[in-house]
C-alpha positions in Angstrom: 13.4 -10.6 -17.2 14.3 -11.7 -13.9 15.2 -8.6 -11.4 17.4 -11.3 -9.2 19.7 -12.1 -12.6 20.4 -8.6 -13.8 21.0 -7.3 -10.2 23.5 -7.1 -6.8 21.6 -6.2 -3.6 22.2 -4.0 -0.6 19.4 -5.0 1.6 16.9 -6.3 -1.4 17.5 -2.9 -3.3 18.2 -2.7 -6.6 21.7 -0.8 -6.4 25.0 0.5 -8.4 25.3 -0.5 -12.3 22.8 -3.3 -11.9 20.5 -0.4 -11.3 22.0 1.4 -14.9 21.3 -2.2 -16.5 17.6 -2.3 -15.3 17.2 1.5 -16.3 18.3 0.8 -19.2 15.9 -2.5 -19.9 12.9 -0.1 -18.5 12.7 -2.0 -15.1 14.3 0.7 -12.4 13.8 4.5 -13.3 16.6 7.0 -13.0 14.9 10.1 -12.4 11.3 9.5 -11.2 8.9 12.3 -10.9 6.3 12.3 -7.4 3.4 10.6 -7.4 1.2 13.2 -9.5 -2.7 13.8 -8.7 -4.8 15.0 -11.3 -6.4 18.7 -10.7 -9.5 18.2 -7.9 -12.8 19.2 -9.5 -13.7 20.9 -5.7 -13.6 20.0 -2.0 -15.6 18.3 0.4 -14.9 18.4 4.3 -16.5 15.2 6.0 -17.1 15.5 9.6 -18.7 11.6 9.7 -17.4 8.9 8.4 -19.4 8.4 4.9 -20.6 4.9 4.5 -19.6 3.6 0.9 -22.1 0.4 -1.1 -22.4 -0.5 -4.5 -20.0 2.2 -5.9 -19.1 5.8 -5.1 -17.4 7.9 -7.9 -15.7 10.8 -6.6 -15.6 13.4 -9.8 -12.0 13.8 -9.0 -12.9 15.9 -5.7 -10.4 16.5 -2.6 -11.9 14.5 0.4 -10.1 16.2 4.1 -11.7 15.3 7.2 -13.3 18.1 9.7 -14.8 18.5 13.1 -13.9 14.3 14.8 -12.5 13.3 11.4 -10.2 16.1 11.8 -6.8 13.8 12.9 -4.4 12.6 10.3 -1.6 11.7 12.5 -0.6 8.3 13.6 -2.2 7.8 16.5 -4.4 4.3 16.4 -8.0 3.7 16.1 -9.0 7.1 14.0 -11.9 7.0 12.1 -11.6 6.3 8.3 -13.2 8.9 5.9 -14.6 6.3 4.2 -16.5 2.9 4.8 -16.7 0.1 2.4 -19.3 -2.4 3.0 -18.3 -5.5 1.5 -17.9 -5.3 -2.7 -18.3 -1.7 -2.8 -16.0 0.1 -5.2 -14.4 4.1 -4.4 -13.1 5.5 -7.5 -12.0 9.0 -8.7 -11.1 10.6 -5.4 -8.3 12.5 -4.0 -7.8 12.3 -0.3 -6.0 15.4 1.0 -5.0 16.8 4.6 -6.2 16.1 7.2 -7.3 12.1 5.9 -7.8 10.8 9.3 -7.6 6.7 8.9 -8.4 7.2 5.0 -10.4 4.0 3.8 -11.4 1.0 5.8 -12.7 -2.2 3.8 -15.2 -4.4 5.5 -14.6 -7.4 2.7 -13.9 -7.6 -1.0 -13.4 -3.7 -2.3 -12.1 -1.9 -5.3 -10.1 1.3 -5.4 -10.0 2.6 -8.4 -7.7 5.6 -9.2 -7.9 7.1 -5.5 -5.0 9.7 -4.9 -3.6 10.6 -1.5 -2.0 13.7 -1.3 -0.9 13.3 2.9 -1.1 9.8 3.9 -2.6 9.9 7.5 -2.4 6.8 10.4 -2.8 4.5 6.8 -3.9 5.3 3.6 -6.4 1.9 3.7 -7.3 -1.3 5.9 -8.6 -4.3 5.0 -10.7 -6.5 6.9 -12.7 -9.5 6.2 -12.3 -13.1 5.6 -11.9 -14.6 2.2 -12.1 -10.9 0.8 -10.6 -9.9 -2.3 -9.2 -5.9 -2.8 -8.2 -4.5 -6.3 -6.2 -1.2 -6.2 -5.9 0.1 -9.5 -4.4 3.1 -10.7 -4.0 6.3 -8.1 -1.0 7.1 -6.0 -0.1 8.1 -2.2 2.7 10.4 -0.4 3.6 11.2 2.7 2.9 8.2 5.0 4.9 8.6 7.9 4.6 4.6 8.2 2.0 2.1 6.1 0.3 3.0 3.1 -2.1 -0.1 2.9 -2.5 -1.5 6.3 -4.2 -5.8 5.5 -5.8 -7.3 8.7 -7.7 -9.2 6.4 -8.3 -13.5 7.9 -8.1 -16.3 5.4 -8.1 -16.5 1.6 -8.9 -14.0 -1.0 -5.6 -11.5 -2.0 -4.5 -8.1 -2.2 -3.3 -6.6 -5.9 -1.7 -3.6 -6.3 -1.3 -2.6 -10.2 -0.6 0.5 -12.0 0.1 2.5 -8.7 2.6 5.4 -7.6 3.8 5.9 -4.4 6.6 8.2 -2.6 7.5 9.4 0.4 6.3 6.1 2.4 7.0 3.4 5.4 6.1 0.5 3.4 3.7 0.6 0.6 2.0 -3.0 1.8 2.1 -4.7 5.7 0.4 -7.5 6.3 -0.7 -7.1 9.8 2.5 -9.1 11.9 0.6 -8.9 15.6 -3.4 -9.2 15.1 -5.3 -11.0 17.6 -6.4 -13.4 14.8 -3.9 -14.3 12.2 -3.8 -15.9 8.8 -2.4 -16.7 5.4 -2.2 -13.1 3.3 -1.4 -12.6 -0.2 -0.4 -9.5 -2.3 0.7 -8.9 -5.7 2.2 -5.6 -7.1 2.2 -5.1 -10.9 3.3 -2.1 -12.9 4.1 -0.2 -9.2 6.4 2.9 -9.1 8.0 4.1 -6.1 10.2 7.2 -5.7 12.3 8.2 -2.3 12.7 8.7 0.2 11.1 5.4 1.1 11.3 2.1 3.0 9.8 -1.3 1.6 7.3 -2.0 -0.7 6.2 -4.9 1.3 6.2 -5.9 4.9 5.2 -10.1 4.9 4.7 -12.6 7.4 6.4 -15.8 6.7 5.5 -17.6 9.4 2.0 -17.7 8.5 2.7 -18.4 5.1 2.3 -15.0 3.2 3.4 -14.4 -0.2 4.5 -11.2 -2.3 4.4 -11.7 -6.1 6.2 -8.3 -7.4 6.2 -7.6 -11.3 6.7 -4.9 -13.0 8.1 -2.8 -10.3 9.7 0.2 -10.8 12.0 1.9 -8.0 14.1 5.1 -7.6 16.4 5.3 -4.8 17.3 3.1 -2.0 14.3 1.3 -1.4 13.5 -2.4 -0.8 11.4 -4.9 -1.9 10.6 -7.0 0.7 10.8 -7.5 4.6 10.3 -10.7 5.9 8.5 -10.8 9.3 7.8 -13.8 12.5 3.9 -12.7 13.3 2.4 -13.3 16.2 -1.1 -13.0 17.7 0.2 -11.4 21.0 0.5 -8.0 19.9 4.0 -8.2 20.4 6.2 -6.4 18.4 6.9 -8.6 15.5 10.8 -9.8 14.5 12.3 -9.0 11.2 13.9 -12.3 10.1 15.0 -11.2 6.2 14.8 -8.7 3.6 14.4 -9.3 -0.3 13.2 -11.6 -2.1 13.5 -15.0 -1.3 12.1 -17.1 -3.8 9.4 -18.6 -2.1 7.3 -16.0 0.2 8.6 -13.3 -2.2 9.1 -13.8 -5.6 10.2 -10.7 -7.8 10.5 -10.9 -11.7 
């Protein structure tokens, strides 16, 4: 089912009795509960960063940040609560308040069913080049800006599946004014996102980025896609479009 076909857009949102329609054909969801986290198993206040290899499972316990890790505003360059060396895996944690800069990636990494309760400067960055992330399952709220922040250089991709998110900037950015820029890719499968919200994704297409969105569920007015002119100036990057476009974003 094509979401372009069945729908009329106000600003690449999903709007009006297009939105009834795609209710209806279990696309767009009337009435969308939060993001839920499962009940944390205990609590654990980090005052390092904790260095993740190989893979880390959480038991379901609340991660907050103490003593330097204490911030989880959105002032740049925090510290993340956790560290993943290249092809590690985090799975089974809730991040609460404070979260500092939540999860950095050196390379390739998998999140697997990692909640966070208060979003703080992002929820995760990715760096590396040619790496390859997987989030799967878990949810975020409250991100005063970007849930997943991607810095990442050439190749690999970013996928998004089976994930809740509310309360948000934009679920997905690729970085639009890095000192080194590149070709980024994202796909979101099976995603649900409740208001208030942005975007789901923030793109580049300048550089060539693409957005492949299936499966998407939305509530309220929230849009797919923003379409950015990056630079590697630091400058604040222009908007040039929203929604998808059929070639740097494709939704179905």
């Amino acid at each position: 089912m094509s979401i372009r076909a069945l729908s009329r857009w106000r600003g690449g949102v999903i709007v009006g009795a297009a939105a009834a329609t795609l209710a209806a054909a279990g696309v767009v969801g009337a009435h969308l509960a939060a993001a839920d986290t499962p009940p944390a198993t205990g609590q654990v206040t980090l005052t390092a960063t904790m260095a993740v290899s190989g893979t880390f499972d959480g038991a379901n316990r609340r991660f907050i940040g103490g003593g330097d890790l204490g911030g989880g505003g959105q002032e740049e360059g925090q510290d993340p609560l956790f560290q993943l060396a290249d092809g590690a895996t985090l799975e089974n944690v809730i991040i609460g308040s404070p979260a500092a800069d939540g999860v950095h990636c050196a390379g390739s990494c998998t999140l697997r069913n990692v909640f966070w309760e208060d979003v703080g400067e992002d929820a995760a960055t990715f760096r590396g080049t040619g790496a390859t992330v997987v989030i799967e399952g878990g949810s975020a709220s409250n991100a005063d800006d970007k849930v997943f922040q991607d810095n990442r250089g050439a190749g690999g991709s970013v996928t998004i599946r089976d994930f809740e998110v509310d309360t948000f900037g934009k679920l997905y950015r690729s970085c639009g004014n890095c000192s080194t820029q590149a070709r980024r890719d994202v796909v979101l499968s099976n995603v649900t996102a409740t208001a208030p919200g942005g975007v789901l994704v923030g793109i580049n297409v300048n550089f060539g980025d693409t957005a492949r969105l299936s499966g998407v569920t939305v509530d309220g007015d929230i849009g797919l896609c923003d379409l950015f002119e990056g630079n590697d100036t630091g400058d604040e990057p222009e908007k040039v479009g929203e929604g998808p476009d059929g070639t740097n974003c494709v939704a179905s």
